[in-house]
C-alpha positions, 0 to 999 in steps of 0.5 A: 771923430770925437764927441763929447755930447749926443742930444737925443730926441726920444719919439715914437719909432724913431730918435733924432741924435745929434752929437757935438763936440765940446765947443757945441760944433756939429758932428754928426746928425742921425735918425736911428731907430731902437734898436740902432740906438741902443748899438750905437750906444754901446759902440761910441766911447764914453760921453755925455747924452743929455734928452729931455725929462720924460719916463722914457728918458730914465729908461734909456738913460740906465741903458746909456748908464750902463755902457758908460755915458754920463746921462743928463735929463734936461726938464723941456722948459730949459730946452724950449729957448734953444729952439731956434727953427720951425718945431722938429726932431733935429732942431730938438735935438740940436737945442738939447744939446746946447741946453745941456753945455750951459753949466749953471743948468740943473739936471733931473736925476735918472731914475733906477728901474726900482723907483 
């Protein structure tokens, strides 16, 4: 299975994934924890991971970085619209990745860990 985009939703103990194709059709839907996520990263070929704009999100954005993804940090109010359902993870994560397709969007840059 390939997959062009992973939109994260970044909570607490868990993170919502949801990976898509580049057409935006559904690959997968997971629930990984910490740990899970950051194998998980190193192990799937390079690709986009988009999540919304928080100080956590440039965390795990230089992790994604470093295993060779493309990272974009969408800011929630662009995300908010996509939302289509009840108020969850997976659909979070489903409306980042589509926030994340449209190509008129602009991205938050990722942090270093100096800034």
């Amino acid at each position: 299975m390939w997959v062009h985009i992973i939109g994260l939703d970044l909570v607490k103990r868990v993170f919502q994934v949801h990976g898509a194709d580049s057409a935006g059709n559904v690959q997968f839907r997971e629930k990984l924890s910490r740990p899970q996520f950051k194998k998980f990263l190193s192990k799937n070929p390079d690709c986009i991971v988009a999540m919304e704009a928080c100080s956590t999100a440039h965390h795990w954005g230089c992790e994604a970085e470093g295993f060779g993804h493309i990272v974009r940090l969408i800011p929630p109010y662009y995300v908010k619209p996509f939302a289509k359902r009840y108020k969850n993870e997976a659909v979070d994560a489903e409306a980042i990745v589509e926030a994340a397709l449209l190509p008129s969007k602009s991205f938050v840059a990722v942090k270093t860990k100096e800034q």
